[in-house]
N, C-alpha and C positions, 0 to 999 in steps of 0.2 A: 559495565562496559557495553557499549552499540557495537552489532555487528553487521556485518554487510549487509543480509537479507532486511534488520530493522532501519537502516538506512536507505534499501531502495525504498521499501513499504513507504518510508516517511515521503522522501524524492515523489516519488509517484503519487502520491496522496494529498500534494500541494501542487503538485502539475496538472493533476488531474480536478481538483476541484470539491472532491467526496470522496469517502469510505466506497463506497458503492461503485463509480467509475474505476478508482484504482485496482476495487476488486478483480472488476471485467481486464481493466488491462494488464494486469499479472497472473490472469488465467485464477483467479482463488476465489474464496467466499469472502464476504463482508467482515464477517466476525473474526479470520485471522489477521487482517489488517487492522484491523481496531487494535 
């Protein structure tokens, strides 16, 4: 089951373009949005 935090990561990871931008824009590292 998805839960909210793996559905913003996702949200944001396609608005954003990369791993790397969405990092920046949820304040995290690369690697936990992967």
């Amino acid at each position: 089951m998805i839960n909210i935090k793996q559905l913003k990561y996702f949200i944001t990871c396609a608005d954003a373009g990369s791993f790397s931008e969405a990092a920046s824009v949820l304040y995290t590292t690369q690697s936990s949005v992967r």
